[in-house]
ZAMARGU-4260 file (C-alpha; in steps of 0.2 Angstrom, whole numbers, plus 5000, padded with zeros to 4 digits):
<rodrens>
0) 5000/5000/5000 | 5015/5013/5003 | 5020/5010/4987 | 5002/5018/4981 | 5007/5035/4988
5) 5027/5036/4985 | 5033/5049/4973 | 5047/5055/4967 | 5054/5072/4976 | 5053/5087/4968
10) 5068/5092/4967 | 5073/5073/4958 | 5060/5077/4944 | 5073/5086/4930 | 5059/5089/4920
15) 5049/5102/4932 | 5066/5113/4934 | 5066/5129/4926 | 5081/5135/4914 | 5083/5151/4912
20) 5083/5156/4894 | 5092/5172/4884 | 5083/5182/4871 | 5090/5185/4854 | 5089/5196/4840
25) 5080/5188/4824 | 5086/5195/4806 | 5075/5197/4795 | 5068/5208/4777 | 5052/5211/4789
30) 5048/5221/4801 | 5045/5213/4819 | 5046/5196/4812 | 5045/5187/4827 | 5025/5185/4827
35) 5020/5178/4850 | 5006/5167/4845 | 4992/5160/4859 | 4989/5142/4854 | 4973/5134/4853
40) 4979/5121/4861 | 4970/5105/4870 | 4982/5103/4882 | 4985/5113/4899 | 5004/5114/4898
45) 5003/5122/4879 | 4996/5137/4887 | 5013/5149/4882 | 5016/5161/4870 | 5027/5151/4855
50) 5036/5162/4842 | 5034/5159/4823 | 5044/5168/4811 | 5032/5179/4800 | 5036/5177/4782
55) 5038/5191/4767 | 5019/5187/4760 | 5011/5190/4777 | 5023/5205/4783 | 5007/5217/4785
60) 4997/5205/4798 | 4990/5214/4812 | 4992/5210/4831 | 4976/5200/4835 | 4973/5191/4819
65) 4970/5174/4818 | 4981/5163/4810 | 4988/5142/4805 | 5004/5138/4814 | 5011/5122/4814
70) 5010/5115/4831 | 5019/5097/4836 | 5016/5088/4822 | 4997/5096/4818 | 4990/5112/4812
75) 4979/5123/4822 | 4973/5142/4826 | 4983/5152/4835 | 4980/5172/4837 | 4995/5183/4837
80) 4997/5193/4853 | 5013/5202/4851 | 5027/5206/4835 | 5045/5210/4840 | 5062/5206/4833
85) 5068/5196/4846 | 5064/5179/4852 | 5071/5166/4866 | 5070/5151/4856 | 5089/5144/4849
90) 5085/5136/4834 | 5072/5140/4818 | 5059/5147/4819 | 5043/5141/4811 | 5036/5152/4800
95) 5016/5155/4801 | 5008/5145/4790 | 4990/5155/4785 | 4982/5170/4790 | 4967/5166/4791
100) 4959/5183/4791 | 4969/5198/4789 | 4955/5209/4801 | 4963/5207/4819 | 4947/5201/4832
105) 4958/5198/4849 | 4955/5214/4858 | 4969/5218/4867 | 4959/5221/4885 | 4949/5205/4881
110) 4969/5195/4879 | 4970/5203/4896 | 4956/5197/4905 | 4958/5180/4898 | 4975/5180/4906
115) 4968/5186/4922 | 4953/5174/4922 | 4967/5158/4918 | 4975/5162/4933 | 4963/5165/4943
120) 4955/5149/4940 | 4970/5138/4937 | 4965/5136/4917 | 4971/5143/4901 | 4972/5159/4891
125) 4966/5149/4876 | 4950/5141/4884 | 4946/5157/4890 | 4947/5164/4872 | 4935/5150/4864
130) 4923/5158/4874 | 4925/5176/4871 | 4931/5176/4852 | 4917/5165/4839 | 4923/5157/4824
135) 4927/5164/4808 | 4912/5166/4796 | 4918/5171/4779 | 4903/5177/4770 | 4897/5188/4788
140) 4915/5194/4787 | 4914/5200/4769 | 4896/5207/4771 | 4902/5219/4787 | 4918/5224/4778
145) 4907/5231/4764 | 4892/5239/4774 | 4892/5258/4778 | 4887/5258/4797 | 4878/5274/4804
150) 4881/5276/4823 | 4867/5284/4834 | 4872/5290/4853 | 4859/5289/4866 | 4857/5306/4875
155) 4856/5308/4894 | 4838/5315/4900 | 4842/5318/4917 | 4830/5307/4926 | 4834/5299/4943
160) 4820/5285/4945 | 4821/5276/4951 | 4838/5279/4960 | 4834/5291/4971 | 4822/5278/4980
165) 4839/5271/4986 | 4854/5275/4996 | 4867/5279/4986 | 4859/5277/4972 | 4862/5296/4966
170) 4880/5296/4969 | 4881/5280/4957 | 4873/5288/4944 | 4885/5304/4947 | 4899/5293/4945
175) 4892/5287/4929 | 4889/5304/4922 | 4906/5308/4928 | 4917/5295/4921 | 4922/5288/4937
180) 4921/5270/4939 | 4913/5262/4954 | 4907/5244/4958 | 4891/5243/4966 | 4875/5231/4970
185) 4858/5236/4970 | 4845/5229/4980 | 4827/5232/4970 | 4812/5235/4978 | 4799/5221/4973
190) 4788/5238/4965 | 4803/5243/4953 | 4806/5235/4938 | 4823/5231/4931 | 4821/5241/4913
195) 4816/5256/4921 | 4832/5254/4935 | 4845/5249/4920 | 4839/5260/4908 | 4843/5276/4917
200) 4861/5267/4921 | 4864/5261/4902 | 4859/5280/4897 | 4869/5290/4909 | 4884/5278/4902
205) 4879/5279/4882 | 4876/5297/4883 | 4893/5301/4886 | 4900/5289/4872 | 4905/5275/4883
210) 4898/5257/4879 | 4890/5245/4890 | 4885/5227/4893 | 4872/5219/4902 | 4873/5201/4905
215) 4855/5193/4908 | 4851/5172/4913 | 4839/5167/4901 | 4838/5171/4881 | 4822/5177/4881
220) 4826/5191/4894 | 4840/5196/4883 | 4828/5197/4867 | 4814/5208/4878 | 4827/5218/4886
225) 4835/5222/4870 | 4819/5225/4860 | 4814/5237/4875 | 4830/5247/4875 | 4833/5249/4857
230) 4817/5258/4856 | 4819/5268/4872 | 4836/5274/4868 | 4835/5274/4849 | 4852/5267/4846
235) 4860/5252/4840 | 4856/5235/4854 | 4871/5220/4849 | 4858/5204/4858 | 4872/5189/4861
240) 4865/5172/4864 | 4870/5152/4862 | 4857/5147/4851 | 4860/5161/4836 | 4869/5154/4819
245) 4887/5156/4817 | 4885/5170/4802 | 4874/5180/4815 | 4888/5177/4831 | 4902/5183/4819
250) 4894/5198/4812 | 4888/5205/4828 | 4907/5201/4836 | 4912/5211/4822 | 4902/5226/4822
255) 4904/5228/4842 | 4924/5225/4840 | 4924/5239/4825 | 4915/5251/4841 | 4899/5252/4829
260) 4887/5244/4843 | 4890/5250/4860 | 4876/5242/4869 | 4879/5224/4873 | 4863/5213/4878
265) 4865/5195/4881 | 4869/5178/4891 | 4885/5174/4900 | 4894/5174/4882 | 4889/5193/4880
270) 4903/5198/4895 | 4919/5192/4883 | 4911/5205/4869 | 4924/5217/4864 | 4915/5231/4867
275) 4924/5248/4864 | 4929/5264/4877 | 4919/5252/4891 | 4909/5262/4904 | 4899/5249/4911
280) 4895/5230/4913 | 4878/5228/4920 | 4873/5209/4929 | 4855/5202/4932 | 4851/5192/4945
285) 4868/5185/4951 | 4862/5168/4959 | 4854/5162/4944 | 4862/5145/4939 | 4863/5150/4922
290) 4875/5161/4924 | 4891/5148/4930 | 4901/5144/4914 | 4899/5123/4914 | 4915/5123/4903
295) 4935/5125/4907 | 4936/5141/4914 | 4921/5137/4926 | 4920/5154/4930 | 4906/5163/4935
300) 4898/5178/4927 | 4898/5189/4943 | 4917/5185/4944 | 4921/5187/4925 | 4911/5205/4926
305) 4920/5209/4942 | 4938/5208/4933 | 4930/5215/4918 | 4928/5230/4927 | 4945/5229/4932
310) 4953/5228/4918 | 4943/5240/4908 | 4942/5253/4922 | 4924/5253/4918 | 4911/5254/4931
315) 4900/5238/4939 | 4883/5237/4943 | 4874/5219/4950 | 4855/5221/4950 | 4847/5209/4960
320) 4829/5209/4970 | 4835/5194/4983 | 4852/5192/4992 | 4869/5186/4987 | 4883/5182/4998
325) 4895/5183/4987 | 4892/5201/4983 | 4888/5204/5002 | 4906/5199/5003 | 4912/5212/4989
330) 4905/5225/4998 | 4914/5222/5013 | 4929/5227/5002 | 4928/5237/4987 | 4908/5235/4982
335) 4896/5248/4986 | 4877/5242/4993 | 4862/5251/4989 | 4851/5247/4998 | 4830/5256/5000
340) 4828/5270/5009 | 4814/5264/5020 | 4812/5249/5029 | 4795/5240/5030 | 4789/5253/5015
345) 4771/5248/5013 | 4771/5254/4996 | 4785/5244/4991 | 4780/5227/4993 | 4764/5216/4997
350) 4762/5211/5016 | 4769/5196/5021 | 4762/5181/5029 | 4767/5165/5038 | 4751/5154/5037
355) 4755/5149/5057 | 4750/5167/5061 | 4731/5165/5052 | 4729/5147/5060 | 4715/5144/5071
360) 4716/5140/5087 | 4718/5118/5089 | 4720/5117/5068 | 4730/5105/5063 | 4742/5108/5049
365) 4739/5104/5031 | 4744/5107/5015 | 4729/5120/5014 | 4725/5126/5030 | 4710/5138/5032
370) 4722/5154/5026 | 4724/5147/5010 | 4707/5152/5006 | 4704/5167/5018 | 4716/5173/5007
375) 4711/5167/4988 | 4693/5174/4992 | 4699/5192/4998 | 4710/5193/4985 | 4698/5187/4971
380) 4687/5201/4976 | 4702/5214/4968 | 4710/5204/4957 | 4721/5190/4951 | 4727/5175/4966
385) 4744/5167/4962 | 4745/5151/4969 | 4764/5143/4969 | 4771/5127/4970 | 4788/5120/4971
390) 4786/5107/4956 | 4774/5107/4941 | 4766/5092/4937 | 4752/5081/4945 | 4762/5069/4961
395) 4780/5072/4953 | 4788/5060/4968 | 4779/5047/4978 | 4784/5038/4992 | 4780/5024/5004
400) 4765/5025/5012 | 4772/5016/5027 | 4790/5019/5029 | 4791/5035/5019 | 4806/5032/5010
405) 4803/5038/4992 | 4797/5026/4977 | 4809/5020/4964 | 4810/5008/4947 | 4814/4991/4952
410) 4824/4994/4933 | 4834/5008/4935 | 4830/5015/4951 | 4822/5032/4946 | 4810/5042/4954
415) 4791/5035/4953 | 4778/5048/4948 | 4759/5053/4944 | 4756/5060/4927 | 4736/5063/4930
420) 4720/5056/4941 | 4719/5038/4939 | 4735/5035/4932 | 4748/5019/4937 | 4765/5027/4944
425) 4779/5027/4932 | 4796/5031/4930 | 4804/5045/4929 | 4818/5038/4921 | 4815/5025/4911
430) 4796/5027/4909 | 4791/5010/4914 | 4774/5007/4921 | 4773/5000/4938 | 4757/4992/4941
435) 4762/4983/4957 | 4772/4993/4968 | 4782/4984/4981 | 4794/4995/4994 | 4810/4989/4994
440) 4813/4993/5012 | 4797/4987/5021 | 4789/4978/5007 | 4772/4988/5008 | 4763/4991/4993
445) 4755/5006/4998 | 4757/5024/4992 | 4758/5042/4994 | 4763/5060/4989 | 4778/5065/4993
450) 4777/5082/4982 | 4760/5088/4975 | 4762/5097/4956 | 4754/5113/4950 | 4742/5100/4941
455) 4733/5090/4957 | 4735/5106/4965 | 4722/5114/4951 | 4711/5099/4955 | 4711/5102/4971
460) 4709/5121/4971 | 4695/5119/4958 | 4685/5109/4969 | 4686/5124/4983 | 4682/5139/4967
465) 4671/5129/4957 | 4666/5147/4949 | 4683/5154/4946 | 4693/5150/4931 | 4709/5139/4933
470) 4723/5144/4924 | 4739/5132/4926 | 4753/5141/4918 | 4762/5133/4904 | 4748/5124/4901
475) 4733/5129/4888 | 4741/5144/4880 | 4748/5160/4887 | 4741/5168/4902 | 4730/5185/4898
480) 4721/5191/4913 | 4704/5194/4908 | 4695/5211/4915 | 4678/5204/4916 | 4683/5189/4929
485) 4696/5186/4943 | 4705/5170/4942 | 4718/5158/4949 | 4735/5155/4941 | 4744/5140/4949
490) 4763/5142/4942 | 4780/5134/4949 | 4792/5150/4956 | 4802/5154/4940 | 4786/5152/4926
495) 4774/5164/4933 | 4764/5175/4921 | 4762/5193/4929 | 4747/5203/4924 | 4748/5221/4920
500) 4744/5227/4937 | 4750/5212/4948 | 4740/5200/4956 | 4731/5204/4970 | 4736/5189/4981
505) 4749/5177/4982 | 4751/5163/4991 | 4767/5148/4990 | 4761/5132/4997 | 4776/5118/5003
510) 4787/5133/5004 | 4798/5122/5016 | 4802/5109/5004 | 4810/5125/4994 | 4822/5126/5007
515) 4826/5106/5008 | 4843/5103/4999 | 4861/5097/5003 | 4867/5116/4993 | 4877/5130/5004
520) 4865/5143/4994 | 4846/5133/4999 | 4841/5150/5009 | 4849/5161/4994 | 4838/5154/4982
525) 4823/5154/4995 | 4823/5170/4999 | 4827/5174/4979 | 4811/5165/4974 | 4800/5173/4987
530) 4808/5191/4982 | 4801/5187/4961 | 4786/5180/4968 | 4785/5197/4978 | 4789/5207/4961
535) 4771/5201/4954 | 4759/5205/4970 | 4755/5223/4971 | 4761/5233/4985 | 4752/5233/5004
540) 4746/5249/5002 | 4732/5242/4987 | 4729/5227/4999 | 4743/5214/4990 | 4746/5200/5001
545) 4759/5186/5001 | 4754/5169/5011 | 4767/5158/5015 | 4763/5141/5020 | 4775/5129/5026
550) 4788/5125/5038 | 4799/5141/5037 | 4810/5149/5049 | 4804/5166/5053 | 4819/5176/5051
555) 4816/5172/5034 | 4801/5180/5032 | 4806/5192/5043 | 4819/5198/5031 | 4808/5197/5016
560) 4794/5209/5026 | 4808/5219/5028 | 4816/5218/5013 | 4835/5216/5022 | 4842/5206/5008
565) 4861/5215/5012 | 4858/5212/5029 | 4854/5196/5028 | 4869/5192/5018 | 4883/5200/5025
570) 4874/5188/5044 | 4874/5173/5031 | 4894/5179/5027 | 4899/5180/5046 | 4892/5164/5049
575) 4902/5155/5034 | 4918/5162/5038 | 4918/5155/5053 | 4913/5138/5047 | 4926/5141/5033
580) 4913/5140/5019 | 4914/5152/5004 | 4916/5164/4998 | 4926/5170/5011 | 4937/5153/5010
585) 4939/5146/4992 | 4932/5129/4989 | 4942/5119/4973 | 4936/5103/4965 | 4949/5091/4958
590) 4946/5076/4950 | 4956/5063/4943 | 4961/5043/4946 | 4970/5039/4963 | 4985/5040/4954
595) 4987/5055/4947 | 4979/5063/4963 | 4995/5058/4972 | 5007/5066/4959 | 4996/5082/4957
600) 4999/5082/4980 | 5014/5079/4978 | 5021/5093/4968 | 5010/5105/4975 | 5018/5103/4992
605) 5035/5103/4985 | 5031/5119/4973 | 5024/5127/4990 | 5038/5123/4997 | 5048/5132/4984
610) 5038/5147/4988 | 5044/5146/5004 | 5027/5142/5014 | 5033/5129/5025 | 5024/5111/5021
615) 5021/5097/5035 | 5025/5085/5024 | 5011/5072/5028 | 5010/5056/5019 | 4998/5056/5004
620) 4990/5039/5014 | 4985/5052/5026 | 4980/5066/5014 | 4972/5053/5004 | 4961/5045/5016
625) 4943/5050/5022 | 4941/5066/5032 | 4949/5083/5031 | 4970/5087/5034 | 4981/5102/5028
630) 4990/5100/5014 | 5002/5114/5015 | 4998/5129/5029 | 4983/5137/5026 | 4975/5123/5013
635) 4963/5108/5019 | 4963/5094/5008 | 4943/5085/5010 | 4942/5069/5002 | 4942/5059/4991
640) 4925/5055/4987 | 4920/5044/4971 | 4918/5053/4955 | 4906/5053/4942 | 4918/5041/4931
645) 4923/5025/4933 | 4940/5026/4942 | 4939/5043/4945 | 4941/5052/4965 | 4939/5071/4969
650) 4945/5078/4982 | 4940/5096/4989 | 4955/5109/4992 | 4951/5124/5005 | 4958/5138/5006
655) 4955/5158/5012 | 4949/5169/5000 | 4965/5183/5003 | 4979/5168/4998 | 4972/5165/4982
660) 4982/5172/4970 | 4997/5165/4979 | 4989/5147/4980 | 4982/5146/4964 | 4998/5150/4955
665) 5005/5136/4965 | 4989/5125/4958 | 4992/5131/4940 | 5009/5125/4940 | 5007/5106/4946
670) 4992/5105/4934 | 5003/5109/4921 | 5016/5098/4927 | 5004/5084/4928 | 5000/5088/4909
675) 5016/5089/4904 | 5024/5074/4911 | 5009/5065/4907 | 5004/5059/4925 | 4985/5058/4923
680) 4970/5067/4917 | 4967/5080/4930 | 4951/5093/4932 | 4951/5108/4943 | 4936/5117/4944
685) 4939/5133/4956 | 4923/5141/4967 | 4915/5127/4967 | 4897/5124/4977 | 4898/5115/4994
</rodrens>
């Protein structure tokens, strides 16, 4: 077994020494012939800049232009990132094989933040550029080169709303207007709506010739957004999503890298654009899970805007209605919060309501308790009721009506489920049919709901309204509220239809099953999903009302009635630094067999070492095995755990927020030494979710 966890010393590896290599002048009837190309390499360790001779027929390529190099014994892209007449490499050089387009489309700040970004989470420069730069389409190319553009500049009218509803929210704008960058939050009241909030940002920006982007979760946002803002500030909107075809990607890149569109609407993608003279990167809704990158960087949106702003010296702006602890710990630093004026402001949301404050005296919970239609009737009278579910469907999981554990296929062990009345349970896998259900832990053929759907809970709300139209949303058409009768709308938290004026009641049944997950962010997202829910009740002050039913705790609701969200997260960050939780302490994902785990230890204590933090030199049995030790000072090692793969461990690796940029480096090298030497497959996924 000790032979498992032996490796080589560092200092014994020859092939991880560094040699110290000389410059020298290249000659040459070009100019700078020495063209630094970035590799679009596969590979971790071919993340350098290699030097190509550049050859007479191509001595007017630009810095930035993509190009053929030869590369091992293949071909493949490269952009070139530098020209000089020096180079470091002794023998002869390769010469570049094809420009592939003589119009440069690396922006040199974008080259920037893709360095940045690689090092900050322990990839590579050319993964990051995939992201940010599209492929070459030869006939959008051709078609932008030959059309005369006519720019447009939004102009500034001087409103404040609704920023001056906010602390802070003045000077923001003041900055803006001043060219002075500045990174804030803003906490939205549930009455204000996000066009009306980012417009007069975006404006203030455009009007004084800067560009701006605004990075949205979903495509469809983007498309409304950007129709909105195209028409209310009459300029040019640049809409970046995943689904459009490659022409329409390259044609757009191009116009926002020539500085023709200034405003930028879109996905994640949309924060790589190269827009010109920056001013401003906007982001909506922060703790949306669209907006983590699932590929190599793995970097999230809020993070890749942050540095953005850095690098650009451009101003940032995250608009969120719930909270986020992640940006509650930016503005412990360098992050401005603003935050409502008023607290408890009766006209700024609905009244909120636990369902254990309405119960009768001796009641006995249910599902539906007596509120639930005090409620729906009082709010019928004015309006539209909302009622909101945690899943859509009829029973979406069932369970055993005896022991409780939840049902699954005896096949492939999926979740059984209800589709409709008087339907047999089936798989949600596999599909099959299971027309005689036997528990596999107490053998009862019994069962029950263990979650209801939006659909039984239609059933069972028609049953009570019999005289009020049912609407289940997603199902039977768009949603459009009818003036001559009030009715229900029973939706899940992220698909419901907001009338013109709101609905008149709201009210989330199982809310506690919102909050039941193994995820460090379960209350985030609660309190995010009741702060939307909030967004489509009118305010107190017209009699809105938000029931919540459920097992919840009350500072909960306590913050949502207040509207605290900043509070709440800078309480949620105190607790997780003391429990060593991020984002205050950085949380890394390593996968990879048992034995390339070792090497990948193993030179990561003996490259701390070189860095002069002193290691304790555990045994990798020790640091291998269950449970939590330090790898080097300052760095807990958790794991490992089976991967997803066959043959696969991952491991966890903690560390404080403040040493990452020392630690990381150390990372970056030993998984490119693991590359290099060929000791395994490796995958490092920093900020990862706990």
């Amino acid at each position: 077994m000790s032979d498992l966890f032996s490796l080589p010393e560092y200092s014994q590896q020859n092939e991880l020494l560094h040699l110290e290599r000389h410059s020298v002048t290249f000659t040459s009837g070009v100019p700078e012939p020495v063209a630094r190309v970035v590799v679009d390499s596969p590979h971790v360790h071919g993340d350098s800049l290699f030097d190509y001779e550049i050859p007479e027929k191509f001595a007017d390529v630009a810095v930035g232009s993509r190009v053929m190099v030869d590369f091992g014994s293949g071909r493949i892209q490269g952009f070139i990132v530098d020209r000089t007449d020096s180079t470091e490499y002794v023998s002869t050089l390769r010469p570049l094989r094809r420009v592939v387009s003589p119009h440069p489309v690396l922006d040199p700040l974008v080259y920037k933040l893709a360095q940045l970004v690689s090092r900050r989470q322990a990839s590579s420069v050319s993964s990051c550029l995939r992201l940010a730069i599209p492929q070459r389409h030869a006939r959008a190319e051709k078609n932008f080169l030959e059309t005369e553009y006519v720019q447009s500049t939004a102009v500034n009218n001087e409103q404040t709303y609704p920023w001056d509803a906010y602390i802070g929210g003045l000077d923001f704008l003041e900055n803006l207007r001043s060219v002075h960058s500045s990174q804030a939050v803003i906490y939205m009241r549930s009455i204000d709506r996000v066009i009306d909030t980012i417009e007069q940002a975006l404006r203030t920006v455009l009007s004084q010739g800067q560009g701006a982007i605004f990075v949205v979760p979903t495509a469809q946002q983007a498309k409304t957004y950007a129709s909105a803002l195209a028409r209310s500030l009459g300029i040019r909107v640049a809409t970046v999503l995943s689904e459009q075809n490659p022409e329409e990607r390259y044609r757009q890149f191009l116009e926002i890298k020539s500085g023709v569109t200034k405003l930028v609407i879109g996905t994640r993608s949309a924060a790589w654009m190269p827009v010109q003279n920056l001013g401003l990167v906007a982001l909506l809704d922060d703790h949306h899970r669209a907006h983590i990158e699932p590929h190599s960087p793995y970097i999230h949106t809020r993070d890749l805007l942050a540095l953005r702003s850095s690098v650009a010296d451009c101003s940032f702006l995250a608009l969120n209605y719930g909270p986020s602890v992640e940006l509650a710990h930016m503005t412990t630093t360098h992050m401005q919060a603003i935050v409502p004026q008023a607290r408890r402001d009766h006209g700024a949301g609905p009244q909120v309501l636990p369902a254990s404050s309405l119960a009768y005296e001796g009641e006995h919970w249910s599902r539906m308790p007596s509120s639930v239609f005090t409620v729906a009737r009082a709010g019928l009278e004015r309006g539209d009721v909302a009622i909101i579910v945690p899943r859509t469907g009829y029973i979406p999981i069932i369970a055993c009506a005896r022991c409780r554990e939840l049902a699954t296929c005896h096949i492939c062990d999926g979740t059984l489920t209800i589709s409709g009345p008087d339907q047999p349970p089936r798989c949600s896998r596999c599909g099959t049919l299971i027309a005689d259900f036997t528990c596999r832990h107490c053998h009862s053929h019994r069962l029950k709901p263990a979650r209801i759907g939006s659909h039984r809970t239609a059933h069972e709300i028609g049953r009570a309204f019999r005289d009020t139209p049912i609407h289940v949303a997603g199902v039977g058409g768009s949603f459009s509220p009818s003036s001559a009768e009030h009715r229900i709308v029973i939706s899940t938290p992220g698909q419901i239809p907001k009338p013109e004026h709101g609905y008149a009641a709201g009210i989330v049944l199982d809310a506690g099953f919102m909050l039941r997950s193994e995820s460090l962010d379960a209350e985030v997202h609660f309190l995010r999903k009741l702060a939307h829910i909030s967004t489509t009740i009118q305010p107190s002050v017209a009699g809105g009302q938000l029931l919540v039913v459920g097992d919840v705790p009350a500072s909960l609701l306590l913050t949502v009635k207040n509207w605290d969200m900043h509070g709440w997260g800078i309480r949620a960050l105190r607790e997780r630094e003391e429990l060593s939780l991020p984002p205050a302490y950085v949380w890394t994902q390593v996968t990879g067999s048992i034995d390339a785990l070792r090497h990948f230890l193993a030179i990561v204590q003996a490259l701390a070492g070189d860095a002069g933090l002193a290691s304790q030199q555990q045994s990798l049995a020790v640091l291998l095995g269950t449970g939590a030790e330090e790898l080097i000072p300052g760095m807990r090692i958790v794991g490992p755990y089976p991967g997803e793969q066959d043959g696969d461990r991952q491991l966890y690796l903690s560390f404080p927020e403040h040493d990452r940029s020392v630690i990381t480096e150390i990372l970056s090298r030993a998984y490119r030494n693991v590359s290099l030497n060929k000791l395994g497959r490796i995958i490092i996924k920093m900020d990862t979710s706990v």
